[in-house]
N, C-alpha and C positions, 0 to 999 in steps of 0.2 A: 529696914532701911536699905539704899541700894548700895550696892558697894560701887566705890568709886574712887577712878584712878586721875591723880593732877597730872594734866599734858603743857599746864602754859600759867605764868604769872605775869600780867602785867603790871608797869607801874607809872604813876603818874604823880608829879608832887603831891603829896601827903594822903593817898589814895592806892590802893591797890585791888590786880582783878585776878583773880582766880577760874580756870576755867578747866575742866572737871567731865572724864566719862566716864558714863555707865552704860548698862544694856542697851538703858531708854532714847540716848542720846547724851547731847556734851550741855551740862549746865553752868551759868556763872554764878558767880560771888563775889559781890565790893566791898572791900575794907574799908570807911571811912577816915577823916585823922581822927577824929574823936572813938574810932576803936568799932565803933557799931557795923553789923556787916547786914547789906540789903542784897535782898535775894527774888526774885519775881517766881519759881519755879518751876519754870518752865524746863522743857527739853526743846533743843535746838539739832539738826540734823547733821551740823558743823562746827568745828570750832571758831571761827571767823563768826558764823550766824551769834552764836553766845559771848564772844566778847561784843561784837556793835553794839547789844543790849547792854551788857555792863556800861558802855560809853554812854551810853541812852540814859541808862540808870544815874550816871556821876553829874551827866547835866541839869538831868531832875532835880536833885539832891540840891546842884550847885545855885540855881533859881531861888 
């Protein structure tokens, strides 16, 4: 597993994004309210590039 360091939490009512470096690059993670966490896993070469995804991800979700 890589090691990884939290640089950014976002939040959004009942929603939250985590965003996450490693070596590889900065990855996200969505909290859902219901607790479940959605993860694409991908590596991003930015922090801004991995949260828009999280956003991308809460939309999804939100549909």
């Amino acid at each position: 597993m890589q090691d990884c360091e939290l640089v950014d939490v976002l939040t959004y009512p009942g929603w939250a994004i985590a965003i996450g470096r490693t070596a590889l690059g900065y990855r996200c993670w969505v909290f859902t309210p219901d607790f479940t966490v959605l993860d694409d896993g991908e590596f991003y070469p930015t922090s801004e590039a991995a949260a828009e995804t999280a956003r991308c991800l809460i939309i999804d979700s939100r549909e």
